[in-house]
ZALUM-711328 format. One record per residue (C-alpha): residue number from 1; residue in three letters; x, y, z. Coordinates in Angstrom, 2 decimals, decimal comma, always signed. Layout:
REM residues N
num|residu|xx|yy|zz
NUM|Ala|X|Y|Z $
...
This chain:
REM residues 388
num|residu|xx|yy|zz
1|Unk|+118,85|+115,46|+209,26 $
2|Unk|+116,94|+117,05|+206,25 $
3|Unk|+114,53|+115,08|+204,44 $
4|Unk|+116,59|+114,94|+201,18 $
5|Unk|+119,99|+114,08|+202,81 $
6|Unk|+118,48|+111,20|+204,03 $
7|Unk|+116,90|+110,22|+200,53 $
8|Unk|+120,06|+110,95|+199,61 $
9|Unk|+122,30|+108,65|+201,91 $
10|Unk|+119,57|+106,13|+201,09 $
11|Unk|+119,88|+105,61|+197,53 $
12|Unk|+123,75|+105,70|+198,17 $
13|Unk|+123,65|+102,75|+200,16 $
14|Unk|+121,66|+101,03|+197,97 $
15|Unk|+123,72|+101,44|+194,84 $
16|Unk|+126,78|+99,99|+197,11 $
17|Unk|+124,64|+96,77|+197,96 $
18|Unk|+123,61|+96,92|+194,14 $
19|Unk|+127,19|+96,75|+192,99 $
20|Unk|+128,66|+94,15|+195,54 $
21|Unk|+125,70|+91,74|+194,14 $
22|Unk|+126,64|+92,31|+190,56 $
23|Unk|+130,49|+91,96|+191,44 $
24|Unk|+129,87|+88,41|+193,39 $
25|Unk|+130,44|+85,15|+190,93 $
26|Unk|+126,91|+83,50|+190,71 $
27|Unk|+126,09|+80,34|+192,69 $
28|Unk|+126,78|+77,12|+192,23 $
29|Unk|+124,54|+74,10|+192,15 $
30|Unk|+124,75|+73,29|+195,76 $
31|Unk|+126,26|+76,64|+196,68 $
32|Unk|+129,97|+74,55|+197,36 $
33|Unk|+133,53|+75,09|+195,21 $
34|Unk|+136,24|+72,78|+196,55 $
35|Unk|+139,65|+71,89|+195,60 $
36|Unk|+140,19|+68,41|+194,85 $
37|Unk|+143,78|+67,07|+195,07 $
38|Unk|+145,47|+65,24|+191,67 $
39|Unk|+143,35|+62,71|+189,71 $
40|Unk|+143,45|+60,54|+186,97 $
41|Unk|+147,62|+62,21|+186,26 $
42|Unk|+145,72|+66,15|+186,38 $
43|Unk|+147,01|+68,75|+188,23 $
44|Unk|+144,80|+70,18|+191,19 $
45|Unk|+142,09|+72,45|+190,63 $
46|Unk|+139,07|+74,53|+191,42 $
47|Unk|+136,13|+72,14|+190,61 $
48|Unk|+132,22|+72,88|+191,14 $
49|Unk|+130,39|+70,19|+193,17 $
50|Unk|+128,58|+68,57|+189,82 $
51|Unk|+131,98|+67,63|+188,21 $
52|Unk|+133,16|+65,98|+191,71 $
53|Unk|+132,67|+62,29|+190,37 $
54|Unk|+134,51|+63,06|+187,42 $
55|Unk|+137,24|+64,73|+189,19 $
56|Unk|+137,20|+61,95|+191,99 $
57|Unk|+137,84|+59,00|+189,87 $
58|Unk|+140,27|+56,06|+190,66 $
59|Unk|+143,54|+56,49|+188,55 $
60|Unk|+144,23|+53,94|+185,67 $
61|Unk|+147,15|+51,78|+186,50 $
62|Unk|+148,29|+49,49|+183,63 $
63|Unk|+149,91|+46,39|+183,63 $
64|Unk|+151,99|+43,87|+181,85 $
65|Unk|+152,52|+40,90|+183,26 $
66|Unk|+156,17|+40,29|+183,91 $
67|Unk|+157,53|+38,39|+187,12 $
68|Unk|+158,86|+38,79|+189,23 $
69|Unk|+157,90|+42,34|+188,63 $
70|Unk|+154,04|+41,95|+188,43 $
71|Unk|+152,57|+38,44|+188,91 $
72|Unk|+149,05|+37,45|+188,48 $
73|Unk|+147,10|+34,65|+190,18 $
74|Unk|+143,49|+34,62|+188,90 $
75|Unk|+143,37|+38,33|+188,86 $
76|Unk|+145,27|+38,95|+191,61 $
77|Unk|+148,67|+40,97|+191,37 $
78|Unk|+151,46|+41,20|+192,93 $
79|Unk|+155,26|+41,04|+192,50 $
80|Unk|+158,07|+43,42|+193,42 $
81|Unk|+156,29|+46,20|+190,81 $
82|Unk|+152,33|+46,19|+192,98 $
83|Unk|+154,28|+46,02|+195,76 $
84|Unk|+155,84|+49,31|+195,61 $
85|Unk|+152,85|+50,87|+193,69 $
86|Unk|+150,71|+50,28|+196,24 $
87|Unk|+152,65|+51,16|+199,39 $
88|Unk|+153,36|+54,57|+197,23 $
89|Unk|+149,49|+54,74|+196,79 $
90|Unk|+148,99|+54,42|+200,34 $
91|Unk|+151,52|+57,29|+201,08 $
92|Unk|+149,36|+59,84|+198,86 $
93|Unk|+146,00|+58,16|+199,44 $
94|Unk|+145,31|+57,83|+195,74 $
95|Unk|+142,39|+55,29|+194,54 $
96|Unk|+143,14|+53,34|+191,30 $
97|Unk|+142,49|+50,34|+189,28 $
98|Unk|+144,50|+47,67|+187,30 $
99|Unk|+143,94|+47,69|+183,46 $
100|Unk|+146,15|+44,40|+182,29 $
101|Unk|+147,96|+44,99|+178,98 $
102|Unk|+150,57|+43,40|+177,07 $
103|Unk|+153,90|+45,10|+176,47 $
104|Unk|+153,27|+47,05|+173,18 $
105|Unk|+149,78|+48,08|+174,29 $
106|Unk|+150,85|+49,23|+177,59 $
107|Unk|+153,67|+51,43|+176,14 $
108|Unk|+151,10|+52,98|+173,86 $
109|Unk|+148,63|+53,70|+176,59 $
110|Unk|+151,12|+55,86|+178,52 $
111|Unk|+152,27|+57,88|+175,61 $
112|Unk|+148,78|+58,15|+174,23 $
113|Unk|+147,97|+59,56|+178,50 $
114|Unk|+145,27|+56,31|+178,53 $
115|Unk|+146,49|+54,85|+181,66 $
116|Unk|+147,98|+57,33|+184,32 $
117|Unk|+150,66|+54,73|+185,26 $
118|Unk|+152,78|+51,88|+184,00 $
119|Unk|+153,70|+48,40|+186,01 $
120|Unk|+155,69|+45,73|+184,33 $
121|Unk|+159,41|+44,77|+183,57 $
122|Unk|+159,98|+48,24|+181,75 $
123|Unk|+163,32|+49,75|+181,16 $
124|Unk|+163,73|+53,04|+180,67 $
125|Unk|+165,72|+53,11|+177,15 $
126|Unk|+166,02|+56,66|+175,14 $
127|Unk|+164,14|+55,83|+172,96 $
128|Unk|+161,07|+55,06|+175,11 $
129|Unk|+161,93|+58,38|+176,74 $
130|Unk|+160,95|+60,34|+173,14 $
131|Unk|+157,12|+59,04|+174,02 $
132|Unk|+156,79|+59,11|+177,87 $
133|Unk|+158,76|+59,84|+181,60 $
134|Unk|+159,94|+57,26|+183,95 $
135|Unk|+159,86|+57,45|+187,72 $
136|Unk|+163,23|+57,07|+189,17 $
137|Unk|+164,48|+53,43|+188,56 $
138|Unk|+163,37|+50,57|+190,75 $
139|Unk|+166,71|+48,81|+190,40 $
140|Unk|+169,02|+48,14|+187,67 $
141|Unk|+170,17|+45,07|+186,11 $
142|Unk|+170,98|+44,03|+182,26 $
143|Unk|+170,35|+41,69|+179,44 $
144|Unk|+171,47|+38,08|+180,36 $
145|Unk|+172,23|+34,91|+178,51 $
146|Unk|+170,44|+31,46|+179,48 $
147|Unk|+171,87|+27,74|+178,31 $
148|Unk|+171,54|+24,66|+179,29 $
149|Unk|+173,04|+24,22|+182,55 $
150|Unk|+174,10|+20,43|+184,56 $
151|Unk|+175,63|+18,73|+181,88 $
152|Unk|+177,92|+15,71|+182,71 $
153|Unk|+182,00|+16,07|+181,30 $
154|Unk|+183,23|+12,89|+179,58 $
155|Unk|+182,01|+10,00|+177,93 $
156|Unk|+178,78|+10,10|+179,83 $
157|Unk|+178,28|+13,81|+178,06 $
158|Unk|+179,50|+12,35|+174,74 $
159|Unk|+176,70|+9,71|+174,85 $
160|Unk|+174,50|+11,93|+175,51 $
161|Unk|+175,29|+14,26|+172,69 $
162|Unk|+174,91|+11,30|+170,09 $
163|Unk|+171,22|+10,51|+171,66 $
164|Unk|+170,58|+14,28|+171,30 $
165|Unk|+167,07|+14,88|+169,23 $
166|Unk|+169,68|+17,39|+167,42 $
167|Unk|+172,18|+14,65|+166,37 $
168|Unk|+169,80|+11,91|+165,91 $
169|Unk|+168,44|+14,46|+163,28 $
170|Unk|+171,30|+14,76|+161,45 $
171|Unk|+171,87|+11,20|+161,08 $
172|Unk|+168,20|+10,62|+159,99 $
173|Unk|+168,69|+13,02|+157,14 $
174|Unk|+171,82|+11,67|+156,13 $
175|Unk|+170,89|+8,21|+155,78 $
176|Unk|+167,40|+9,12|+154,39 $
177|Unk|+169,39|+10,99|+151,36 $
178|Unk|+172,26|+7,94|+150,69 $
179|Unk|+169,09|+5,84|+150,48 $
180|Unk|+167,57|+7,93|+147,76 $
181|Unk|+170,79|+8,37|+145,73 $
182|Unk|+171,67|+5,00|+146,32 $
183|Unk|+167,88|+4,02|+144,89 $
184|Unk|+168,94|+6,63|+141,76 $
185|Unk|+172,30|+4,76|+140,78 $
186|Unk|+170,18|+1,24|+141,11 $
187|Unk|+167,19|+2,90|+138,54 $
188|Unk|+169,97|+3,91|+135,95 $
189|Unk|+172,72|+0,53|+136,77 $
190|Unk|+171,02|-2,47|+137,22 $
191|Unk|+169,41|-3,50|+134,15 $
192|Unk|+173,34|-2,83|+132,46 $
193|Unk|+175,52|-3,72|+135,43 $
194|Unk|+173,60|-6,44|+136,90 $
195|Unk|+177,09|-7,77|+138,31 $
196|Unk|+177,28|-4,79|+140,73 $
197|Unk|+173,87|-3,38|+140,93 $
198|Unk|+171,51|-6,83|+140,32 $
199|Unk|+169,89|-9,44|+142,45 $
200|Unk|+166,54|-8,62|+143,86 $
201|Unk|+165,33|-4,66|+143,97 $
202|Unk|+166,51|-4,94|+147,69 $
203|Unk|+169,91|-6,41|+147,05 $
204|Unk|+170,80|-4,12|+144,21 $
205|Unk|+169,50|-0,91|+146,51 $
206|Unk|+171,58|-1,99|+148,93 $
207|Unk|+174,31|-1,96|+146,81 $
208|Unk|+173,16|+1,24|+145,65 $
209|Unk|+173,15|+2,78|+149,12 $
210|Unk|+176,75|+1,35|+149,50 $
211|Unk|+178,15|+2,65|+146,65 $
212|Unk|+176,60|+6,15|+147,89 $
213|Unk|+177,97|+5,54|+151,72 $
214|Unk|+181,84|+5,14|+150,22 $
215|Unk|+181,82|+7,66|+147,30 $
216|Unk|+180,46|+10,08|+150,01 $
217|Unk|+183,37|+9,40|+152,59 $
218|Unk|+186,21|+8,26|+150,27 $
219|Unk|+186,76|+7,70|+146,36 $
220|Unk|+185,43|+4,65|+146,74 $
221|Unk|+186,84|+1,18|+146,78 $
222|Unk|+186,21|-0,05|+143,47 $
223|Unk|+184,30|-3,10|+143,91 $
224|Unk|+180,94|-1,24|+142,79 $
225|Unk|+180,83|+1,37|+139,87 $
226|Unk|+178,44|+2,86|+137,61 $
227|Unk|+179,23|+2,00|+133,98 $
228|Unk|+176,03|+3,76|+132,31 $
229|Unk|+176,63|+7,46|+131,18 $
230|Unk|+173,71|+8,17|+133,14 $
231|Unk|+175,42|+6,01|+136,15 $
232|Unk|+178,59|+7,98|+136,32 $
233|Unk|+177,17|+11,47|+135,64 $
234|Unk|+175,07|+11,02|+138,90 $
235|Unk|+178,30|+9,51|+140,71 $
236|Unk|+180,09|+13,16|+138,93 $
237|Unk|+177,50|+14,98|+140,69 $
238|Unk|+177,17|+13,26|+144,12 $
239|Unk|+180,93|+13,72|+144,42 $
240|Unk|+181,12|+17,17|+144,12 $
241|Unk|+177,89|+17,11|+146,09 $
242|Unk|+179,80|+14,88|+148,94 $
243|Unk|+182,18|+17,41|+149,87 $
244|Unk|+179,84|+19,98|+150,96 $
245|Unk|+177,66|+17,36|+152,51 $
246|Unk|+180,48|+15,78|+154,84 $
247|Unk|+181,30|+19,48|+155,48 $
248|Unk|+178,03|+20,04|+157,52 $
249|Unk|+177,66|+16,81|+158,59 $
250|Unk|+181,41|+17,24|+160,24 $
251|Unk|+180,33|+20,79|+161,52 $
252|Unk|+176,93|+19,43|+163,00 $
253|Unk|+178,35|+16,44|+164,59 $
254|Unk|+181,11|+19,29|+166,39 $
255|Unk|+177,92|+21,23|+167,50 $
256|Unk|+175,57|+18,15|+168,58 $
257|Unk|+179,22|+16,77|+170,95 $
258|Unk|+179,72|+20,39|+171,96 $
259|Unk|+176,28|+21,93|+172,87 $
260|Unk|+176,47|+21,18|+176,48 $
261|Unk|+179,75|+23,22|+177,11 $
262|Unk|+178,30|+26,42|+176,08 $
263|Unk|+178,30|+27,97|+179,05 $
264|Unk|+182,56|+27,28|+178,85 $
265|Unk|+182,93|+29,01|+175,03 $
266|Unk|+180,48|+32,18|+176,04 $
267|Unk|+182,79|+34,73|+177,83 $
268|Unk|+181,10|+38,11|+175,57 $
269|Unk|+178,23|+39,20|+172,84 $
270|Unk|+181,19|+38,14|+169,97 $
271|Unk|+180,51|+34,36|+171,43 $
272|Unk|+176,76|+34,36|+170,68 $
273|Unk|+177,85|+34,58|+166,72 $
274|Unk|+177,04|+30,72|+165,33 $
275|Unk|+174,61|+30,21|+168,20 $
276|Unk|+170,72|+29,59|+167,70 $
277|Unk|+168,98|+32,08|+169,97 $
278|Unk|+165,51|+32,74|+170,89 $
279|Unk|+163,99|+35,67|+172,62 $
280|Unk|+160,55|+37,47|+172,81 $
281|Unk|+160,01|+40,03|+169,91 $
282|Unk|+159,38|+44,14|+170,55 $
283|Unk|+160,99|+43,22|+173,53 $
284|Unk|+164,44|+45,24|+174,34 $
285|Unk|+166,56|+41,92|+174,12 $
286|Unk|+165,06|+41,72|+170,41 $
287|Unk|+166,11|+45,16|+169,90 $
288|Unk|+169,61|+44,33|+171,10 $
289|Unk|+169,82|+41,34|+168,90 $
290|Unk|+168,52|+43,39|+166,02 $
291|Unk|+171,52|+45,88|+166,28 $
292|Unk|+174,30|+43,21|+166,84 $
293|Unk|+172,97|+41,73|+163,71 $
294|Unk|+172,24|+38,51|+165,56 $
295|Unk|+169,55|+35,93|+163,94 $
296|Unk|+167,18|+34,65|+166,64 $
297|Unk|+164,14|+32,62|+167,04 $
298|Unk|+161,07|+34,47|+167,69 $
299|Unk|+159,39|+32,54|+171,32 $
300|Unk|+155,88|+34,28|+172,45 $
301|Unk|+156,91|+34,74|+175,53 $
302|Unk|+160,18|+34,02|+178,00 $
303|Unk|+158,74|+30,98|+179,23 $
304|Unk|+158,65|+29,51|+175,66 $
305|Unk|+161,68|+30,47|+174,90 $
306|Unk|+163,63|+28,47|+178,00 $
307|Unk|+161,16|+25,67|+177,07 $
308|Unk|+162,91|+25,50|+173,90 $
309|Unk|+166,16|+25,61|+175,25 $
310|Unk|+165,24|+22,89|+178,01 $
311|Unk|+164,29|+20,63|+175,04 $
312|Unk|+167,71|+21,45|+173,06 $
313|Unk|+165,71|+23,51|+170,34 $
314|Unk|+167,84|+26,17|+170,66 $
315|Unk|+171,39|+27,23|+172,21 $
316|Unk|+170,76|+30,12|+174,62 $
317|Unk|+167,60|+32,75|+175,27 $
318|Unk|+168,62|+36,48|+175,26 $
319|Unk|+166,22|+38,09|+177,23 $
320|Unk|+166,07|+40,39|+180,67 $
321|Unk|+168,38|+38,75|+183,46 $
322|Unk|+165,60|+38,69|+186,68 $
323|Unk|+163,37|+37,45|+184,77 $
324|Unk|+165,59|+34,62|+183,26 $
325|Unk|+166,49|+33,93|+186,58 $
326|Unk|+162,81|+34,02|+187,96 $
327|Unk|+161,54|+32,00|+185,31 $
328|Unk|+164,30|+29,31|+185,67 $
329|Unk|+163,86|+29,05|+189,33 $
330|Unk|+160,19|+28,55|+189,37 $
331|Unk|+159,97|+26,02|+186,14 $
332|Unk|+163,51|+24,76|+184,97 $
333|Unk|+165,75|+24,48|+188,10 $
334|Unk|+168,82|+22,26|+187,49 $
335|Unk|+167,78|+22,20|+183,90 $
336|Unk|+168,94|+25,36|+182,45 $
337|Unk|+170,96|+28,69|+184,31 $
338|Unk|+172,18|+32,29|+183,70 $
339|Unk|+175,41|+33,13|+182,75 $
340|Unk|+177,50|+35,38|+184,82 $
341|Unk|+176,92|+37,54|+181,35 $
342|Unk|+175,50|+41,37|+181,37 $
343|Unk|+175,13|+42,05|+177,55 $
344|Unk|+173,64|+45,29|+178,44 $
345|Unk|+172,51|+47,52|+181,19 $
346|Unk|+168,48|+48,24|+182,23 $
347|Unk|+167,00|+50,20|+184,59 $
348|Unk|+163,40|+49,52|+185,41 $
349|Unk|+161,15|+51,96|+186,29 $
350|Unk|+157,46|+53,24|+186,68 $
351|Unk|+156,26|+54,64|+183,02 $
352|Unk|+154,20|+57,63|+183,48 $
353|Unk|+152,56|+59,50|+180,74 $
354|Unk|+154,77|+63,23|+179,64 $
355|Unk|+154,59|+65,99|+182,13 $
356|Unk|+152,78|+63,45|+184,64 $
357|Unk|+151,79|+65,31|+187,75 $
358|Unk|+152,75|+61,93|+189,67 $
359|Unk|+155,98|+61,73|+189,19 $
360|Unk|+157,29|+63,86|+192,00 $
361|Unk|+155,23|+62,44|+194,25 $
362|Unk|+156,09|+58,94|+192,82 $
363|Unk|+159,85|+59,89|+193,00 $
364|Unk|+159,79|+60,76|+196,98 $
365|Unk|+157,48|+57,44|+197,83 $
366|Unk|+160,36|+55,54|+196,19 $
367|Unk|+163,67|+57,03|+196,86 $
368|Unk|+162,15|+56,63|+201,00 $
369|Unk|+161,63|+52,46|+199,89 $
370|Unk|+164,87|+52,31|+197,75 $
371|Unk|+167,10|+53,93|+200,75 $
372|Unk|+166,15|+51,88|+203,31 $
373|Unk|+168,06|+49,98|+204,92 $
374|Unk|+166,00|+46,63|+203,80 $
375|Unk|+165,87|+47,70|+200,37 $
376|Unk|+168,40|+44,76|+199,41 $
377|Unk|+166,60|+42,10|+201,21 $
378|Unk|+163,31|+42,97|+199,51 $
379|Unk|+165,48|+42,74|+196,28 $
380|Unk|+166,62|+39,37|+196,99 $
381|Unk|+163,28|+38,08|+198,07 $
382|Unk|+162,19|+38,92|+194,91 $
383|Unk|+164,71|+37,97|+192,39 $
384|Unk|+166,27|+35,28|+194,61 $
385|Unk|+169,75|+35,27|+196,18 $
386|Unk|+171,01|+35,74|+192,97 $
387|Unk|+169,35|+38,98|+191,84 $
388|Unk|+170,02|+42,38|+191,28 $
């Protein structure tokens, strides 16, 4: 070969070698791109070697206490909720880490994609949907209605009514108030009518507070009347006043002898009308009571709430049925019980941040748990025999 061919071939070659260099993507620290599976609720990608602890960290799983969906014993979880989180963890091998929250702050971490996952007693509404996804439901169940439950029929139940801390209320108020109109009537009567109204201060208020007691209950009998202008305008007034008063006082006497038969006069939602409720605000049984236009006492947290209604404070508790039914079981057995009462339907699911990654993966992990043949047994561990 000539001289200059092989110059020639030479500098060819080189410019080849010269172009593959240029066209190669320059190394990375460590000279190693890997693919790393879903983290943190991201979808897979290429990621250099430098960004690997970053990429590789444990996903964010918030939690709001709720049993018997999450339970926690000195920082321990567990409850039907963990339990299915972390058998569906196990399935994908996915690292994570429990961030506790209460109800409101956990919903806003999984809109605002701070937490990867949600764990609690959370039902999927439509409204909730607007800000996040749901994994397909863990099991479905409704709002329920807790009362008193054990009470005794007959006179034993009577007598118990009239010792109630409700009744024994109403009678304290009513005899506090004859007492201070019957002290009123004495003020303006006995200097004038000392027949009726004289004696010592405590034998004419006497006779004030009898004069009250029968113009209250009839027209009186006649034996004691005002004869002062001031005298009989106050006896004008506390007639008129009377009628209402005996009014409530009939009506509270009716509730105080018929509080323990709720469970008998609540068939539907209409029956709750009249009724002093409680239930946990921003909850959905709130929200349920706010559309109904039911009044309701405001408890800090379903345990509060039945402790109210255990010590006659209130009617009934509106709140989410398994965890009425949890609640009563573990603190207020034979004391209180759940109606036989869905006032509306929940699902309860996994909340998962919009366009989550994880919820397909999520979705199979479950559906394989919730089609098994001991799905129902697991459910009545959980909830008790009479759950879901």
């Amino acid at each position: 070969m000539k001289p200059y061919l092989r110059s020639l071939c030479l500098l060819t070659i080189l410019s080849l070698l010269s172009a593959i260099a240029m066209a190669a993507p320059p190394p990375t620290p460590g000279g190693v791109i890997k693919v790393y599976p879903i983290a943190s609720g991201t979808a897979a990608t290429v990621t250099p070697v430098e960004q690997l602890q970053s990429a590789n960290q444990p996903l964010i799983v918030g939690v709001k206490v709720a049993p018997p969906f999450v339970i926690e014993d000195h920082g321990h979880y567990s409850g039907l909720a963990i339990d299915l989180w972390q058998e569906v963890a196990a399935d994908h091998g996915w690292k994570y880490v429990y961030k506790p929250y209460d109800l409101e702050g956990l919903l806003d971490a999984v809109s605002d994609s701070k937490v990867d996952v949600g764990l609690g007693a959370i039902t999927a509404t439509a409204a909730r949907e607007k800000r996040m996804d749901f994994a397909h439901p863990i099991t479905s169940s409704g709002l329920g209605v807790a009362v008193r439950g054990g009470q005794t029929a007959g006179w034993l139940a009577v007598v118990r009514a009239l010792v109630s801390p409700a009744f024994l209320k109403v009678i304290a108020s009513l005899t506090l108030l004859l007492l201070v109109v019957g002290f009123l009537v004495w003020l303006l009567e006995h200097k004038r009518n000392p027949e009726q109204f004289g004696g010592t201060r405590r034998q004419g208020i006497f006779s004030g507070f009898w004069w009250a007691m029968v113009t209250m209950t009839t027209v009186g009998y006649g034996d004691t009347a005002p004869r002062t202008v001031g005298g009989r305008v106050l006896g004008l007034i506390w007639m008129l006043a009377a009628l209402i008063i005996v009014s409530f006082f009939t009506a509270s006497i009716t509730s105080a002898l018929t509080v323990g038969q709720l469970s008998d006069r609540v068939r539907n939602a209409a029956d709750l009308s009249g009724m002093q409720i409680a239930s946990v605000p921003s909850s959905t049984s709130a929200a349920w009571l706010e559309r109904q236009k039911f009044g309701y006492g405001k408890a800090r947290n379903v345990d509060a709430a039945l402790a109210d209604l255990a010590a006659g404070r209130v009617d009934a508790v509106v709140y989410d049925e398994p965890l009425l039914r949890w609640d009563i079981q573990q603190h207020f057995r034979g004391k209180l019980k759940v109606l036989p009462l869905v006032l509306e339907r929940q699902d309860y699911a996994f909340a998962l941040p919009t366009g989550s990654r994880l919820r397909e993966p999520i979705d199979t992990s479950l559906l394989q748990r919730i089609n098994a043949p001991d799905w129902p047994q697991r459910l009545k561990r959980a909830f008790g025999e009479d759950g879901p």
